[in-house]
PDBQT receptor file of N, H, CA, C and O in Angstrom, charges set to zero:
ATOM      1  N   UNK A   1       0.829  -1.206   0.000  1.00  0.00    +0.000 N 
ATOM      2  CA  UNK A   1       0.000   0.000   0.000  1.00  0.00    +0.000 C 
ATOM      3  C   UNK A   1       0.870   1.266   0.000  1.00  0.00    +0.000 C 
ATOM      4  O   UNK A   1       0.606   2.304  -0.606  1.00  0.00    +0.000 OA
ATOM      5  N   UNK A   2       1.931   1.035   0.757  1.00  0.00    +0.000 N 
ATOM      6  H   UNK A   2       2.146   0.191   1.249  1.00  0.00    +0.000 HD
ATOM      7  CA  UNK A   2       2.660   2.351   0.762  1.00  0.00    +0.000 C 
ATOM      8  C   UNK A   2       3.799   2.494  -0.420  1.00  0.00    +0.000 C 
ATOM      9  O   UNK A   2       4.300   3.613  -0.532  1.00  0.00    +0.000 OA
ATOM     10  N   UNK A   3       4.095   1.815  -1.004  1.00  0.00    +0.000 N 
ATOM     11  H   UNK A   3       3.688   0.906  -0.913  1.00  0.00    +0.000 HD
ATOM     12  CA  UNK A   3       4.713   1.945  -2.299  1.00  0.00    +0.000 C 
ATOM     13  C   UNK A   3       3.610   2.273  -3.462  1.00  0.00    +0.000 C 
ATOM     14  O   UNK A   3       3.980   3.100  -4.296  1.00  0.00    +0.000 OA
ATOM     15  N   UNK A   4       2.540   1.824  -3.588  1.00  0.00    +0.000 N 
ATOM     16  H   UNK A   4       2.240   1.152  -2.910  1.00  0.00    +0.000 HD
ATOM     17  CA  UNK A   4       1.414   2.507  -4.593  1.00  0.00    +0.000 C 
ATOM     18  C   UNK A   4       1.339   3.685  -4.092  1.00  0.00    +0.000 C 
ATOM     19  O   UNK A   4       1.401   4.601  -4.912  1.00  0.00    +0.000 OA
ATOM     20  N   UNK A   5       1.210   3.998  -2.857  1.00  0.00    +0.000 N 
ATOM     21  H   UNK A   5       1.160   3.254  -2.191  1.00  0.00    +0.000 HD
ATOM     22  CA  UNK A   5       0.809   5.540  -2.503  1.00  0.00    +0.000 C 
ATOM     23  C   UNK A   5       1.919   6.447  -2.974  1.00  0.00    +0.000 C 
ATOM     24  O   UNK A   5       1.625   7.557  -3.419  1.00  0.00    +0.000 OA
ATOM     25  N   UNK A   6       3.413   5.975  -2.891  1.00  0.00    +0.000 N 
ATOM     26  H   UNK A   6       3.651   5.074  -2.529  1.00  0.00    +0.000 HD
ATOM     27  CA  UNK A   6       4.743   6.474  -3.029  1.00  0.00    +0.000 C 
ATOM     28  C   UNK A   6       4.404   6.995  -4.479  1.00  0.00    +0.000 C 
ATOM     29  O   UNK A   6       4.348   8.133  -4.946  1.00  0.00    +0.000 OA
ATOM     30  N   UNK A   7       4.184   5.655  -5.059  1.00  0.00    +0.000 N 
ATOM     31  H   UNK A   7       4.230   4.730  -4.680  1.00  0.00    +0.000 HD
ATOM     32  CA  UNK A   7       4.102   6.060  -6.584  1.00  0.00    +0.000 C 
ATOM     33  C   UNK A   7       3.150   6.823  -7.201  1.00  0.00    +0.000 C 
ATOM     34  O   UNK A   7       3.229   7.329  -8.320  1.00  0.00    +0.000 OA
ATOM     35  N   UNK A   8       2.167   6.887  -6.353  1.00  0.00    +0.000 N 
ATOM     36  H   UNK A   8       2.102   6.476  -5.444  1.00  0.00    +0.000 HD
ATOM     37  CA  UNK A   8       1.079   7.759  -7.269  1.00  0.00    +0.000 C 
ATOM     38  C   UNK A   8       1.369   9.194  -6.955  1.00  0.00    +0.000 C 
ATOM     39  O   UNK A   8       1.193  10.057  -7.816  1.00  0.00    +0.000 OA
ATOM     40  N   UNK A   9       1.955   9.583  -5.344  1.00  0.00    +0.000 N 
ATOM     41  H   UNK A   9       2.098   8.883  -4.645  1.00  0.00    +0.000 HD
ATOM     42  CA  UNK A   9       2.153  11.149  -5.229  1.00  0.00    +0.000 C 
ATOM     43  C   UNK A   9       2.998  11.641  -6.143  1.00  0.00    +0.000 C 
ATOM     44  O   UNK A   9       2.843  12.770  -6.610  1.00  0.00    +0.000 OA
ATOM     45  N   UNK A  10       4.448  10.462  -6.659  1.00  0.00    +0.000 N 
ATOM     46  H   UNK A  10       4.573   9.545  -6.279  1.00  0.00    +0.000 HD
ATOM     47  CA  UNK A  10       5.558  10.515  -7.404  1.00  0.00    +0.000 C 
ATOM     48  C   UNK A  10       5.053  10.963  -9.248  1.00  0.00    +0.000 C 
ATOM     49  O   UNK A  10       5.555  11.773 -10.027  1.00  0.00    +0.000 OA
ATOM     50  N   UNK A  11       3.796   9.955  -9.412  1.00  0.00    +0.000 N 
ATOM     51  H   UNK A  11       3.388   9.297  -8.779  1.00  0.00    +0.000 HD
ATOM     52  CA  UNK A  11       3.452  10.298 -10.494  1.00  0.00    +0.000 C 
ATOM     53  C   UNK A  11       3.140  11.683 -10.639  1.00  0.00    +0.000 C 
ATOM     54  O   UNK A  11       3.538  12.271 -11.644  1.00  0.00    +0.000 OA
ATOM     55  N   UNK A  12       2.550  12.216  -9.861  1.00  0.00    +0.000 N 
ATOM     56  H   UNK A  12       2.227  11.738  -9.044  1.00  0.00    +0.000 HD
ATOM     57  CA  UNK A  12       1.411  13.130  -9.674  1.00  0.00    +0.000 C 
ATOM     58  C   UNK A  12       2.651  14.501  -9.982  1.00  0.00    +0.000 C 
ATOM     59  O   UNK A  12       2.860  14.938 -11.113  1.00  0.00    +0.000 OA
ATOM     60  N   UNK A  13       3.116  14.835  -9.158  1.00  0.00    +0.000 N 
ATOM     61  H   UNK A  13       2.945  14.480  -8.239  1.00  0.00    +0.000 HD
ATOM     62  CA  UNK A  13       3.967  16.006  -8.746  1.00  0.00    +0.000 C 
ATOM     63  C   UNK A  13       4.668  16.300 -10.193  1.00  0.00    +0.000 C 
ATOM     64  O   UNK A  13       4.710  17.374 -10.794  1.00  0.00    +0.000 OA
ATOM     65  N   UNK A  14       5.443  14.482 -10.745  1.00  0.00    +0.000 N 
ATOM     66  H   UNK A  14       5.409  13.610 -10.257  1.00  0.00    +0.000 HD
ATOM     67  CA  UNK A  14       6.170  14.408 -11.595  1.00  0.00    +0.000 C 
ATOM     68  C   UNK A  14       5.634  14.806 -12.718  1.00  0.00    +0.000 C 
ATOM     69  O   UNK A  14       5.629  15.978 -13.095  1.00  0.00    +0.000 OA
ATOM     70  N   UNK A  15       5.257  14.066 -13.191  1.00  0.00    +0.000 N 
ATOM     71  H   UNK A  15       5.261  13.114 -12.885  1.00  0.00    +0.000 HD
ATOM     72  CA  UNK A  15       4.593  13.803 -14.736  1.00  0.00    +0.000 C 
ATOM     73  C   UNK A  15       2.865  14.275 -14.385  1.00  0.00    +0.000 C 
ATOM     74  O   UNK A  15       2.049  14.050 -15.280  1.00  0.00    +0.000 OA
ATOM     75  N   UNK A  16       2.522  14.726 -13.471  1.00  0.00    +0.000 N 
ATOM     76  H   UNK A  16       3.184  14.909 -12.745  1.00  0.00    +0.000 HD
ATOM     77  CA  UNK A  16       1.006  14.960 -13.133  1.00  0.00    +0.000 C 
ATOM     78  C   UNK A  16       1.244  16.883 -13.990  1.00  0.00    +0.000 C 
ATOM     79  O   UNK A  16       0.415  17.352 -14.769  1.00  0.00    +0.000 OA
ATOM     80  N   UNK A  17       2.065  17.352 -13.711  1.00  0.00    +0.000 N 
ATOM     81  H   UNK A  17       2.739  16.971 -13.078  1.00  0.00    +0.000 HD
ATOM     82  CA  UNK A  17       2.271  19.003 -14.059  1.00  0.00    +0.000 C 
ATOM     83  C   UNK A  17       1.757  19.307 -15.373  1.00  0.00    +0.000 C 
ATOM     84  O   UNK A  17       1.242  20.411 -15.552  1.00  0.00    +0.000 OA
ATOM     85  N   UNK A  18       1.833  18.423 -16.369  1.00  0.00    +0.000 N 
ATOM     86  H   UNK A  18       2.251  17.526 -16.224  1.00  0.00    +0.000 HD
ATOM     87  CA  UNK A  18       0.859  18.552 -17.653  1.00  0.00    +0.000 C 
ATOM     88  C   UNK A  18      -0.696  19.210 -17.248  1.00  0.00    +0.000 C 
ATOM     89  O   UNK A  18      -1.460  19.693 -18.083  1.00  0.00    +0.000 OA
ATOM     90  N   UNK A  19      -0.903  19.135 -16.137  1.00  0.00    +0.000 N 
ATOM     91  H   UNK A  19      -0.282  18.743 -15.458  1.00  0.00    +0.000 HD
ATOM     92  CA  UNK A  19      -2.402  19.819 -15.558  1.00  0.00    +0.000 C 
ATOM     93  C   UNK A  19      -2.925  20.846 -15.418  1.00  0.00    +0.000 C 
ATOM     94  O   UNK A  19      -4.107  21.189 -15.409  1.00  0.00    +0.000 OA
ATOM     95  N   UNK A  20      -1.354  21.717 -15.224  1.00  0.00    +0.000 N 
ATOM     96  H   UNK A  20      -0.394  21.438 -15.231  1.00  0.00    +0.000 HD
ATOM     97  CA  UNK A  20      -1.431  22.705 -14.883  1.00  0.00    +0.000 C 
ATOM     98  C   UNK A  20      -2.004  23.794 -16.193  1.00  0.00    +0.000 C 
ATOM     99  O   UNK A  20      -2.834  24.703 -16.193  1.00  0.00    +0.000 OA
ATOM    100  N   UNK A  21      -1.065  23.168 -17.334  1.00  0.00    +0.000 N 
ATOM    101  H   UNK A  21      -0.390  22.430 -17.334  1.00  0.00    +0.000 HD
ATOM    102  CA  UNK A  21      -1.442  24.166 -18.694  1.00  0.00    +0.000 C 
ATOM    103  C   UNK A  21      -3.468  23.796 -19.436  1.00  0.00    +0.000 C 
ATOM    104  O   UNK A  21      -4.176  24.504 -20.153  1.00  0.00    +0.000 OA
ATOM    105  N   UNK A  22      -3.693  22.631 -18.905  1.00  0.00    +0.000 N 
ATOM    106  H   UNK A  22      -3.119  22.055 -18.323  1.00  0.00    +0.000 HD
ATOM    107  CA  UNK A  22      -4.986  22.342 -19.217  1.00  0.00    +0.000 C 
ATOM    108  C   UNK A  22      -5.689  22.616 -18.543  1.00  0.00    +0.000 C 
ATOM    109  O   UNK A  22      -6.871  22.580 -18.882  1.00  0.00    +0.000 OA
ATOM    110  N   UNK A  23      -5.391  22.947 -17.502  1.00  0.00    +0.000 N 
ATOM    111  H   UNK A  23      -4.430  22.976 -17.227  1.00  0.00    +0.000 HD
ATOM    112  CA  UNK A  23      -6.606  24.088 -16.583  1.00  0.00    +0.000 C 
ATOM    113  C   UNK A  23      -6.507  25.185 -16.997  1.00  0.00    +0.000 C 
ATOM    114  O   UNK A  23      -7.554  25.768 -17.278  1.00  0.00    +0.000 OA
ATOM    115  N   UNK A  24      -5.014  25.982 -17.219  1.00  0.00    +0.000 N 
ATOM    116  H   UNK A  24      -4.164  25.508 -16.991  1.00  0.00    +0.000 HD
ATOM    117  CA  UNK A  24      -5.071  27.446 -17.748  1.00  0.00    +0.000 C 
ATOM    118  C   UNK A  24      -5.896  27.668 -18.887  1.00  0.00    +0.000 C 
ATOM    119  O   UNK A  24      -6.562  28.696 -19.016  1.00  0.00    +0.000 OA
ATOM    120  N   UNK A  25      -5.868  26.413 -20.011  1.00  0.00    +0.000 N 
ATOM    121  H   UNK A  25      -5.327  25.578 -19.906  1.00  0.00    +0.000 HD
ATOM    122  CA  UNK A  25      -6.662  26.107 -21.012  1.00  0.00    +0.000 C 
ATOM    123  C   UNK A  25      -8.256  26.201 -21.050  1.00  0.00    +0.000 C 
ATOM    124  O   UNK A  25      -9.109  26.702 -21.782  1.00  0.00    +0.000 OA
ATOM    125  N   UNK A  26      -8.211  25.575 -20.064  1.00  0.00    +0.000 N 
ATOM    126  H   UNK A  26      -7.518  25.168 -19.469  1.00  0.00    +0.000 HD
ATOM    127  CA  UNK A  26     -10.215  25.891 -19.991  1.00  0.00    +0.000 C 
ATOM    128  C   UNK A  26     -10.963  26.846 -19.056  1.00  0.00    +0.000 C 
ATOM    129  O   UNK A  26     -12.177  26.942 -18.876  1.00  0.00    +0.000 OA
ATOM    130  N   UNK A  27      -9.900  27.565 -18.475  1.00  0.00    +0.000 N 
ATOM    131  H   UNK A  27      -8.914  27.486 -18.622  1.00  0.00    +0.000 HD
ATOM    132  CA  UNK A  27     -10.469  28.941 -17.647  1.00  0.00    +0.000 C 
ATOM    133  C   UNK A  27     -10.412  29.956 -18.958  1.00  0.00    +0.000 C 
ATOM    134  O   UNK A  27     -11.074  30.978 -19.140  1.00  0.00    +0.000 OA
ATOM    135  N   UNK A  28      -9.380  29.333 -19.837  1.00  0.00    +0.000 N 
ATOM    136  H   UNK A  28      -8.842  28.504 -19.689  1.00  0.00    +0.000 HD
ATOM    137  CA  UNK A  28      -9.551  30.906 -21.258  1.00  0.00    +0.000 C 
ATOM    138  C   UNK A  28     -10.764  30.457 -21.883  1.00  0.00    +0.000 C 
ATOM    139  O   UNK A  28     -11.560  31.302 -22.291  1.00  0.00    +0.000 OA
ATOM    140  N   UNK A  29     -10.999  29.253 -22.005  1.00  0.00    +0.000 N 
ATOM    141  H   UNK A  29     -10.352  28.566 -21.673  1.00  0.00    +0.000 HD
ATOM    142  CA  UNK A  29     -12.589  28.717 -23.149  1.00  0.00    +0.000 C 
ATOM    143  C   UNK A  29     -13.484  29.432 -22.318  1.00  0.00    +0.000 C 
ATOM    144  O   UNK A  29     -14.179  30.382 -22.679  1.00  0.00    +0.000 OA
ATOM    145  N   UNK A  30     -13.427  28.846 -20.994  1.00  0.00    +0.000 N 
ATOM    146  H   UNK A  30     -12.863  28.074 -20.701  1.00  0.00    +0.000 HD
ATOM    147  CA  UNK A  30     -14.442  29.607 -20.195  1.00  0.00    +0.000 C 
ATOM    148  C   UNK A  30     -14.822  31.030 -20.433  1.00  0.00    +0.000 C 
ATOM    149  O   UNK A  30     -15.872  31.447 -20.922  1.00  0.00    +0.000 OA
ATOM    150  N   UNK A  31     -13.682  31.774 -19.960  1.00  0.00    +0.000 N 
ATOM    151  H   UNK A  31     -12.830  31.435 -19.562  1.00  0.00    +0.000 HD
ATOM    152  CA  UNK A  31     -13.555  33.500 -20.174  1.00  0.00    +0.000 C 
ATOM    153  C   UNK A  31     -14.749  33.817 -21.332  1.00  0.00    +0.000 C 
ATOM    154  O   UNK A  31     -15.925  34.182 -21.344  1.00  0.00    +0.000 OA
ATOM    155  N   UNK A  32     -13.529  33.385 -22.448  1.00  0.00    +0.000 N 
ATOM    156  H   UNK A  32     -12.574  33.089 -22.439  1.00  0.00    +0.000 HD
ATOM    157  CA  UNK A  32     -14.315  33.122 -23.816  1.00  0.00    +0.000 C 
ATOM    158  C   UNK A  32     -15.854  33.167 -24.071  1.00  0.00    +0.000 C 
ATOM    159  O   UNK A  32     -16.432  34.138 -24.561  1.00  0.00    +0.000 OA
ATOM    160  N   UNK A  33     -16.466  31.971 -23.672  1.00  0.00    +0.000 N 
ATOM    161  H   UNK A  33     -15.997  31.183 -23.274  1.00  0.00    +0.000 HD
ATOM    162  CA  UNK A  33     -17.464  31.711 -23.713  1.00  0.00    +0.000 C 
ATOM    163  C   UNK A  33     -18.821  32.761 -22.598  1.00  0.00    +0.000 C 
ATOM    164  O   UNK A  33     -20.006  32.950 -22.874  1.00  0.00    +0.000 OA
ATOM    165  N   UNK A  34     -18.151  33.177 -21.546  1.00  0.00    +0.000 N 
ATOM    166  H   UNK A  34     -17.188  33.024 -21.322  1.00  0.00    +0.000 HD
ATOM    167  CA  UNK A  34     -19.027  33.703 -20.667  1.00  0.00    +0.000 C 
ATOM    168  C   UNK A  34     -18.989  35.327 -21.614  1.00  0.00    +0.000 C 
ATOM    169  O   UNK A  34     -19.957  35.975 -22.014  1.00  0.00    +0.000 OA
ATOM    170  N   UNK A  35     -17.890  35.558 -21.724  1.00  0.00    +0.000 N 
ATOM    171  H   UNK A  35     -17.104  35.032 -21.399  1.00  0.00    +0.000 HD
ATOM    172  CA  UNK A  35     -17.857  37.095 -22.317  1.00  0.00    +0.000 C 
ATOM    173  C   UNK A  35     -18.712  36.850 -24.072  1.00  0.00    +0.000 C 
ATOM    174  O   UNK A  35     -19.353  37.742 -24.630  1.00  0.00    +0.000 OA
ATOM    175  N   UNK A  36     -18.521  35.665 -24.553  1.00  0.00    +0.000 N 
ATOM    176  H   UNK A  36     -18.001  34.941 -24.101  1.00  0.00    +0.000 HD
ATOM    177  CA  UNK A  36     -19.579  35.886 -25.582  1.00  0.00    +0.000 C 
ATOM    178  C   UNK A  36     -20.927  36.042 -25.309  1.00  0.00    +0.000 C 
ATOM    179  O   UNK A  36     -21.675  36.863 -25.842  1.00  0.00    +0.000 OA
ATOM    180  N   UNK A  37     -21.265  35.080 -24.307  1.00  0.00    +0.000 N 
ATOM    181  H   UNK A  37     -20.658  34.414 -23.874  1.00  0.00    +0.000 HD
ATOM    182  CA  UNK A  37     -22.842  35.364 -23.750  1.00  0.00    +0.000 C 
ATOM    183  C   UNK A  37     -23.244  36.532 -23.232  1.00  0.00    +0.000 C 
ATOM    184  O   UNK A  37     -24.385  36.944 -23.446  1.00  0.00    +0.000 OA
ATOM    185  N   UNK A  38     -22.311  37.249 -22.446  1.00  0.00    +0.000 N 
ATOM    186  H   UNK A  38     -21.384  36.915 -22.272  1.00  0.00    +0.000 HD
ATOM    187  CA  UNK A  38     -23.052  38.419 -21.655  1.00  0.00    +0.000 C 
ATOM    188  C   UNK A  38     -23.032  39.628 -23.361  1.00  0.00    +0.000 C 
ATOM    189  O   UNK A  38     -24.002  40.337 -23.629  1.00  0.00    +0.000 OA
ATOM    190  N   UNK A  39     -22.277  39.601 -23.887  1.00  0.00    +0.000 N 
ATOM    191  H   UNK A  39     -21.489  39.025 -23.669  1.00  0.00    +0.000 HD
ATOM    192  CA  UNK A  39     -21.926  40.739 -25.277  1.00  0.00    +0.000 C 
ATOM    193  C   UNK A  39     -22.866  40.497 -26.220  1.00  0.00    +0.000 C 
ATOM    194  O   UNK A  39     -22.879  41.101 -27.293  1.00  0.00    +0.000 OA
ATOM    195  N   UNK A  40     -23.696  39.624 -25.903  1.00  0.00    +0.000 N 
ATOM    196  H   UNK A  40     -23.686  39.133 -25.031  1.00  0.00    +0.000 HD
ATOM    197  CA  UNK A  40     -24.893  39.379 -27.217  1.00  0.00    +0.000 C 
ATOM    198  C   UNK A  40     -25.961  39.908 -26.839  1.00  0.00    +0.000 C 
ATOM    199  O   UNK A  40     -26.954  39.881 -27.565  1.00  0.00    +0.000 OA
TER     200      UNK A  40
């Protein structure tokens, strides 16, 4: 149990950071999308 746990925080921190740019990604669609609705 504690070596899966090792490995998943390990994944996470490591190779998990790809997350970070795909959230920045869908707070701009978001933006996007809310500022088209209120401008119509």
């Amino acid at each position: 149990m504690m070596n899966q746990t090792d490995g998943w925080m390990g994944g996470w921190m490591g190779g998990g950071m790809w997350i970070w740019p795909v959230i920045g990604v869908l707070v701009v669609v978001l933006l996007v999308v809310l500022i088209n609705k209120v401008s119509k």
